[in-house]
N, C-alpha and C positions, 0 to 999 in steps of 0.2 A: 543767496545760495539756493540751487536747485532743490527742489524736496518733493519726495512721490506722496502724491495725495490720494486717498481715497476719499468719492465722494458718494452716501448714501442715499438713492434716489434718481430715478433718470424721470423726472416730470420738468417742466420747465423749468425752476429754478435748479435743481440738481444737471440742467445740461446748460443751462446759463452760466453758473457760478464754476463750471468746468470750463467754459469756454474762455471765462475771464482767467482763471488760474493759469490754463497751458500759453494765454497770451502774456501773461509775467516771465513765463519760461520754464513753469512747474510740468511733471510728470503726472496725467492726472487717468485716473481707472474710476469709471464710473459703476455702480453697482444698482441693477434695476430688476427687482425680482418678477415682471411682468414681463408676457412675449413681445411687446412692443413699449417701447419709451415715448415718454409724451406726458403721460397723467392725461389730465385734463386739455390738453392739446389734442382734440380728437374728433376727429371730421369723419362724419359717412356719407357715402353716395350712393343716390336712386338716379340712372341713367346720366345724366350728365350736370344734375345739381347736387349740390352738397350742402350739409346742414353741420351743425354745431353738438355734438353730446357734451362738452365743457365750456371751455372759453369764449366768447361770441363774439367780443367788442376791445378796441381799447383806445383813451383818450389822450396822449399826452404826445407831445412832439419829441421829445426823448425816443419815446417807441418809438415811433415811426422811423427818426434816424435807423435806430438798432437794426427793426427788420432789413429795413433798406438795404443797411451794409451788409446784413446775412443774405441780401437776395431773394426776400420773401417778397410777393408780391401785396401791397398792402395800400389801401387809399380809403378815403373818406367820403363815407353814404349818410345821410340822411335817415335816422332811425324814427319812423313816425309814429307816435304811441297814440291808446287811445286807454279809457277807463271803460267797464261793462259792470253794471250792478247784476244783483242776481235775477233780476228779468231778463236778462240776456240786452238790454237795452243801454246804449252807449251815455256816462255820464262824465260832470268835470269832477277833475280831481278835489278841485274846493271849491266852495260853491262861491257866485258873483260874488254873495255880501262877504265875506273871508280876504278879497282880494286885495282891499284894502291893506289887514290887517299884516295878510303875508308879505306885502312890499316894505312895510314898518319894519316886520318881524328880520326881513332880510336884509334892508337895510343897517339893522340894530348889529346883525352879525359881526360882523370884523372885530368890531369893539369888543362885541363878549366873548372873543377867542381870544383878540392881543396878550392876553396872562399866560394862556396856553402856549404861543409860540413854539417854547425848546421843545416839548413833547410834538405839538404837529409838524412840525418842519424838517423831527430828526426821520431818517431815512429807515431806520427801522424803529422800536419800542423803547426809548429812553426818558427822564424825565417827566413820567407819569403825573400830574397834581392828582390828590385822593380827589377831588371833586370830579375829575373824568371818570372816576372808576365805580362808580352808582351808575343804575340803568341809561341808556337814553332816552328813554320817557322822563324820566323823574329828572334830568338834569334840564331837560329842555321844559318844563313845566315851573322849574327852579329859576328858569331864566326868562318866561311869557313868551316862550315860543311855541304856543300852541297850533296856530297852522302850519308853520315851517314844518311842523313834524310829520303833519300829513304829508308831506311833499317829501322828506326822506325816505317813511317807512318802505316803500313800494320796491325803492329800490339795496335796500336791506330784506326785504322779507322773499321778494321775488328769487332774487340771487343766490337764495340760501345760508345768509349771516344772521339770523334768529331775527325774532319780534323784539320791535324798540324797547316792550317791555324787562327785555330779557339781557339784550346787548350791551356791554360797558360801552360809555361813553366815546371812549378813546377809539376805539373801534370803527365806531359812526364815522368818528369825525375826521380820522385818516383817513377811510377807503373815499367817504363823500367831504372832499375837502371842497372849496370856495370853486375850484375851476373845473374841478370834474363835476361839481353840483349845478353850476351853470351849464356845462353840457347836456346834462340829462333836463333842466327843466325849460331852456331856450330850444330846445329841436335842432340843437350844433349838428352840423355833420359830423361822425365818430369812428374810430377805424375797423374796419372792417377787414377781411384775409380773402383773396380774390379768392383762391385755390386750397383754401380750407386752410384754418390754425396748423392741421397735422402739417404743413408745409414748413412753420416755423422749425417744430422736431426733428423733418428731415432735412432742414441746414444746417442745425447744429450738431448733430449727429454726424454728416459729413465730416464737421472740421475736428468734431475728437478722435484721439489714437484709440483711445481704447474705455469701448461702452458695450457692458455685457449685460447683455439679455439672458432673464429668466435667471438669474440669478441671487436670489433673497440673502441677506447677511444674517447669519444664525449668532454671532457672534464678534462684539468689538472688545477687545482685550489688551488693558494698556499692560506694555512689559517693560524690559530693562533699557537704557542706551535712550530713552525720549522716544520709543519706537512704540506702533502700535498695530496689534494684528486684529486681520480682519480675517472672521469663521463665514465658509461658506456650504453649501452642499458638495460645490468643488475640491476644497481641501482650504488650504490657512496662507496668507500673503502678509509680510509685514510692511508699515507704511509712517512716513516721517507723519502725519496727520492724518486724520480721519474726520469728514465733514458731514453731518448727518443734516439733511434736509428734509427728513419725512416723519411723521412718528411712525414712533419704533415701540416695541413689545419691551420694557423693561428690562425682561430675563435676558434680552439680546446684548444689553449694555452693562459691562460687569468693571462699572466704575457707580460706587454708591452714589456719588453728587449727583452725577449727570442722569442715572437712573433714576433718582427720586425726584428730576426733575421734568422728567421725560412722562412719570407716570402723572403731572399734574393737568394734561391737553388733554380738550373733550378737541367732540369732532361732530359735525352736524350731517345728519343722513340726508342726501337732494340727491331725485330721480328727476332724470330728462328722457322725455320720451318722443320719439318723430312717428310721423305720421304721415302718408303718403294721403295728400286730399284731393275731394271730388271736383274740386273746381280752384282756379287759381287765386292766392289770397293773397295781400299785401298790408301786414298788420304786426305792430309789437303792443299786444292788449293785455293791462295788467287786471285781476280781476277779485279789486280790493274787500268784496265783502266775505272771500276764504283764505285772508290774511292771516287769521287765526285758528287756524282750520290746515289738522295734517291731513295729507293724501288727497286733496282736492288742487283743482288748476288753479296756479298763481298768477302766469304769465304765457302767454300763446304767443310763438314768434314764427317768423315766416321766414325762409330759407332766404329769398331777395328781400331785402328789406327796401328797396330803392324801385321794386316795381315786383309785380303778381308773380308767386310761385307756387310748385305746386305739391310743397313741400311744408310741413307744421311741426312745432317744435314743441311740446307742453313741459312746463316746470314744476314741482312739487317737493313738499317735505314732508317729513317721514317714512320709518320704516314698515314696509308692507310687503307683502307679498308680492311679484307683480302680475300676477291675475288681477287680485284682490283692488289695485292700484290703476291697472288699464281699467277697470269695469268701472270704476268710479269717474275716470279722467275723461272717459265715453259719453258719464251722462254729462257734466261738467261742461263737453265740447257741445253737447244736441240741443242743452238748454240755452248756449249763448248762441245759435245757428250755425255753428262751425261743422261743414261736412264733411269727415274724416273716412276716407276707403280703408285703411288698414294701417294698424304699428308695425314698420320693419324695422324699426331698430331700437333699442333703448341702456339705460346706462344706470345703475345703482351707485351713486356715488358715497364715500364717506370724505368732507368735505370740510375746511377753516378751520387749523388745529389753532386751540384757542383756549383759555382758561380762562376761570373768574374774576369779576368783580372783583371782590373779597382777596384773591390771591394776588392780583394785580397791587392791589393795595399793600400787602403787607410785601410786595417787594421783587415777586417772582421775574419780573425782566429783569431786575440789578440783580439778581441770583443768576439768573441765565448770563448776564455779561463776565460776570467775576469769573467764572466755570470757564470761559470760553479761552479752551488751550491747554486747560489744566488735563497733566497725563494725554496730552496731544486729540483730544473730542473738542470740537464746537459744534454748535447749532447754528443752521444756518437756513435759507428758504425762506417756505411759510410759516417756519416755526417760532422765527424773530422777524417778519414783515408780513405787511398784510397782503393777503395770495393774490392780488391782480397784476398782472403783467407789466401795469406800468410801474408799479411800486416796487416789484419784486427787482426789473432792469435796471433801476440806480442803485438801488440796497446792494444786490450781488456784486456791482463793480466797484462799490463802494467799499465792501466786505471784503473782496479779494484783495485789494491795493493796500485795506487797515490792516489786515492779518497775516498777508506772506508778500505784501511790496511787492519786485521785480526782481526777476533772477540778479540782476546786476546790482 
């Protein structure tokens, strides 16, 4: 049966999971309280190159199908990474004598995941074991994978998913599963967006009826008939479901479940900041010894990653000012040699809505799945999968097919 959906959110997943719906044959109204949709889909340009303030990369041949079919222009580069200690001098990520260890340690993998399968393999957060839901330090320390770890964090810390000390297992071990882990530490070619991510947003955007800008939802209110109204600054629409893919402000959700379970997601603060450089660079340099360390550079990326541009991209975490934050990332860039003319653009993110360890543990994804429907609210997105792109494109079509089938 047709059903008009609201869905809360116009970031990729909120124009993804819309896309899948109106291909069932749903009516779907997208609601984006921002001038422009995308989230994190969001490319700037300095004269005729373009850099990344979100999304940069994505590995999996699923994607690449999806863009394809949407028309996105999207192919495989070459991400060249390097390490820089705090001398500003190039070093390896683990040292010779470690190498040994890490081929044992990766080796040993598969095996020490086989238990975990239903949790890694399911498409969003199901099936948790309590031993995923301790740190990923402590669970890889539990298991002698102490170099392997070096070899994750860089790419957990860089990204903005917290320090191994901090992040549940589970976490790690979906976003860096077996094949995206071998991508980043073999030098795989990885997908890149010729014409900038923001291109993804504006094909999908094309194919929905109706995506309303600058529009925030003040209010989801379930009523009589299985019907459920959506509050806006607009006025009030009633809607057969309502799919929230972002966090939301509690007061906004006047269903006590779904509210108390909306207010259990932290969110992690990552600034990206571009930087028009003096001289052409071709580098993705992580820079492990302010792994630990808010408001300092984590990761320096260059606009071509496949040959010199003259365009730089700096990463960080926490929240700062961004005077306080440029000034810092300035000396960060002069100590590692990096010659920077000027920041034109930059981006304050709040970033991977996520809960605890602890909460994880006593049950909050099988909480979130029981809820999902109930008084016509689900959660959907990054809220129940983890936010990369590739993860996000099988979960959403996966989500739309579990929850409203096909009009027929």
């Amino acid at each position: 049966m047709k059903k008009q959906i609201a869905v809360v959110g116009g970031g990729y997943g909120g124009l993804t999971l819309a896309f899948f719906l109106e291909k069932a044959g749903h009516a779907v109204t997208v609601f984006e309280q921002e001038e422009r949709a995308g989230g994190h889909l969001c490319t700037v340009f300095h004269k005729k190159e373009c850099c990344e303030l979100g999304v940069v990369l994505g590995t999996s041949e699923a994607l690449i199908k999806f863009l394809r079919h949407l028309g996105v222009k999207a192919e495989y580069k070459y991400f060249h990474r390097n390490f820089l200690g705090a001398d500003g001098k190039k070093q390896a990520q683990i040292a010779p004598g470690e190498i040994a260890a890490f081929q044992e340690q990766l080796k040993r993998l598969p095996e020490i995941l086989a238990p975990y399968q239903g949790a890694l393999n399911a498409l969003g957060w199901e099936n948790i074991p309590d031993a995923l839901t301790q740190s990923f330090e402590a669970w890889c320390h539990e298991n002698n994978l102490h170099t392997l770890l070096k070899v994750y964090t860089p790419h957990l810390v860089a990204f903005g998913f917290g320090k191994s000390s901090e992040i549940p297992a589970i976490y790690a071990l979906k976003y860096l599963d077996l094949m995206t882990l071998s991508s980043m530490i073999e030098s795989r070619k990885l997908i890149a967006f010729s014409n900038g991510a923001t291109e993804i947003m504006t094909r999908l955007a094309q194919k929905l009826e109706d995506l309303r800008l600058n529009t925030p939802v003040t209010g989801i209110i379930p009523g009589e008939h299985h019907r459920v109204t959506i509050a806006s600054p607009v006025g009030k629409e009633d809607f057969d479901a309502v799919v929230i893919t972002v966090p939301l402000d509690q007061s906004v959700i006047q269903s006590p479940e779904h509210a108390s379970l909306m207010g259990c997601y932290r969110r992690k603060a990552y600034n990206v900041l571009a930087y028009v450089a003096q001289q052409n660079y071709r580098t993705t340099t992580y820079f492990s010894h302010n792994f630990e360390k808010e408001g300092h550079l984590l990761l320096l990326y260059s606009s071509k990653p496949d040959k010199p541009g003259a365009l730089l991209t700096a990463y960080a975490t926490g929240e700062l000012p961004i005077k306080d934050l440029k000034a810092q990332i300035d000396v960060d860039l002069k100590v590692a040699g990096f010659k920077a003319d000027r920041l034109f653009a930059y981006k304050q993110w709040q970033t991977f809505p996520h809960v605890s360890g602890a909460k994880i543990k006593d049950g909050f994804y099988d909480q979130v799945k029981t809820c999902q429907g109930k008084q016509g609210i689900y959660f959907s997105g990054s809220l129940t999968c983890f936010p990369t792109l590739d993860k996000l494109t099988q979960y959403l079509s996966d989500f739309a097919n579990r929850y409203f089938g096909s009009e027929e």
